[in-house]
C-alpha angles and dihedrals in degrees: 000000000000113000135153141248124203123200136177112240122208100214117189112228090265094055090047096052095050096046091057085051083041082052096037094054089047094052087039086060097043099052090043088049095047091049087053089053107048077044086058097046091048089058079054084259146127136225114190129197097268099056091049093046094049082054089041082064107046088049086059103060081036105110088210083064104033093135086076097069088057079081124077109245106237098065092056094050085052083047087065103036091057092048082055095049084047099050091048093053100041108007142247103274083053104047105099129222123255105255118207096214099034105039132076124250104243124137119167140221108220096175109083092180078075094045119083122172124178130160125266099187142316091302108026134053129182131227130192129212131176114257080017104067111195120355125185124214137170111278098223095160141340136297099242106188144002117304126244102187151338129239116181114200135168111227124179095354090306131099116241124179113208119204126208094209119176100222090193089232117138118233102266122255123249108298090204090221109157110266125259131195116219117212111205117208147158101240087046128017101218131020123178133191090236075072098250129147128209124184136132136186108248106179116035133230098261084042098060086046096059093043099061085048095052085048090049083045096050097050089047093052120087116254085219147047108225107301107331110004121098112231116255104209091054080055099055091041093052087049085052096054094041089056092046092048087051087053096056088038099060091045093050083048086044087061101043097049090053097041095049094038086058088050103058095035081060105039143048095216134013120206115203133168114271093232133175099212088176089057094041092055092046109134123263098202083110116194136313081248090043116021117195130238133247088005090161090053084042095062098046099058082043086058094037086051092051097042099061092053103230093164094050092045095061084041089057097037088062103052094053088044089073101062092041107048098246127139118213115203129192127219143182112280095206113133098341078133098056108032123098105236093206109040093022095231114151110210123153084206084062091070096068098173145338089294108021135081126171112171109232090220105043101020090238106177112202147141107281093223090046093044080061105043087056095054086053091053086050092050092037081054098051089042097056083034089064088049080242112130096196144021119261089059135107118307108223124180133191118259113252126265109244127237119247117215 
């Protein structure tokens, strides 16, 4: 199977500066492909991969354009490949542009025949890349494969390579470990209808303090030096907050990759909600002709839902569910919070509070995120039951049994 490795790199001054040109020229040829083809859609025309490549090319041996050439040419060509990949899947008017304030640097190396890795010491281990030459970067763990390709990224004001290695290893069969159904929520991360809670504080008090004042500090700083100088301290203040927010980040991603790992090593198949955490935290502000309501509450429940990582959780809860025979199914998420999961009764008055849930009919007394949870398992079972893997299929019934007389 195809998995990842990510490693620090220890770049010299030289090696970071060219990466960020190496960045710069990739995010320079994405935003100038995706303008020639939303010129050519709107001509009523197409432009596919292979015609920009072949100008990418000829560009590159132009004089006029000679700072193309700086960048290895692999990367640009990836560059294009994955604007393409993008315009299929979304389309051309929806593919956004690469912002040089806003994006991360990343470029990739798709060839492997032009990566090679070996290992300097216990700690350290060397890469090379062409235009690069060796890099170093912290051995954490092995290999483990042959690699695929290669994607540099800066993350959090440091420079990370992630490899696409093939480990060799087949997707695991069915475990056979009972089911269980996840409940994601914003008190607690993860609920599941064993009764356990899983939840963890990813930002600390004084943390959370800080960040609130980088982010004060940020909106009171010039954006600008005079007429044409950045400022600098909106620079350092903006390189404060991105460290702090990798912080948070690793140790969200640290959570997800042990829960769900615990999750699939103890059970055959995992329910979970089929959410859309992008369309939940959607701003309320409206429009100047139709403003919207509670958009301050709006936007706390927006923050509270982000900053517990749903979306990374299931990602990460199908990859390990691979290597551990485990199945993940996703369900509707339509009224698990209101329904009584022993009497069946749906009632928005049952879900008195964050906590708690007491059914209005039965009297079923229960924790609100379990009582959930538990609805999630019933619908993943019927699901599975039907042959169907996700919602949205066909919906299949037994036949039923006949009366005999």
């Amino acid at each position: 199977m195809l998995t990842g490795r990510r490693y620090l790199l220890a770049l010299t001054p030289e090696q970071t500066g060219y990466a960020e040109t190496v960045a710069a020229i990739c995010r320079a040829v994405w935003n100038t492909a995706l303008e020639q083809r939303r010129e050519y859609r709107r001509r009523g025309a197409w432009v596919t991969y292979v015609e920009q490549a072949r100008q990418l090319a000829d560009a590159t041996r132009d004089p006029d354009c000679g700072w193309l050439a700086e960048a290895p040419s692999h990367p640009l060509q990836q560059t294009l490949r994955d604007l393409d990949k993008a315009c299929r899947a979304h389309g051309t008017w929806k593919v956004r542009w690469r912002s040089k304030r806003t994006s991360s640097l990343s470029f990739r190396f798709p060839d492997s025949n032009q990566i090679g890795v070996r290992r300097l010491n216990r700690r350290w281990g060397e890469v090379r890349l062409p235009k690069f030459g060796p890099v170093r970067f912290r051995w954490t763990r092995p290999i483990g494969g042959a690699i695929r390709n290669a994607t540099v990224r800066r993350d959090g004001g440091r420079w990370y390579i992630s490899l696409c290695v093939e480990d060799g290893v087949a997707e695991a069969a069915p475990n056979g470990h009972p089911p269980i159904g996840v409940d994601l929520g914003v008190a607690v991360a993860v609920a599941t209808s064993s009764g356990d809670l899983y939840d963890r504080q990813f930002a600390t008090a004084g943390e959370a303090t800080r960040l609130k004042r980088l982010q004060q500090r940020l909106s009171r700083s010039a954006r600008t030096h005079g007429c044409h100088r950045r400022s600098t301290r909106r620079d350092a203040v903006r390189a404060q907050l991105i460290r702090l927010n990798a912080r948070i980040r690793d140790r969200r991603g640290d959570f997800a990759s042990q829960t769900a790992g615990r999750l699939v090593r103890d059970h055959g198949m995992v329910a979970v909600e089929d959410l859309r955490p992008a369309a939940m935290t959607r701003s309320a502000k409206g429009t100047v002709e139709q403003p919207g309501r509670k958009v301050r509450q709006k936007a706390g429940l927006n923050r509270a839902i982000l900053a517990k990582g749903w979306g990374g959780f299931v990602l990460k809860l199908e990859q390990a569910s691979r290597y551990h025979g485990a199945i993940v199914v996703k369900v509707n998420p339509a009224y698990t919070s209101q329904t009584c999961n022993a009497c069946k009764h749906v009632a928005r008055q049952s879900r008195e509070s964050q906590a708690v849930f007491r059914c209005v009919a039965c009297g079923h007394q229960i924790n609100a995120d379990v009582n959930a949870a538990k609805n999630i398992l019933a619908a993943g079972l019927a699901v599975a039951g039907r042959g169907d893997l996700a919602i949205g299929r066909s919906v299949k019934r037994q036949p039923p049994e006949r009366l005999v007389a």
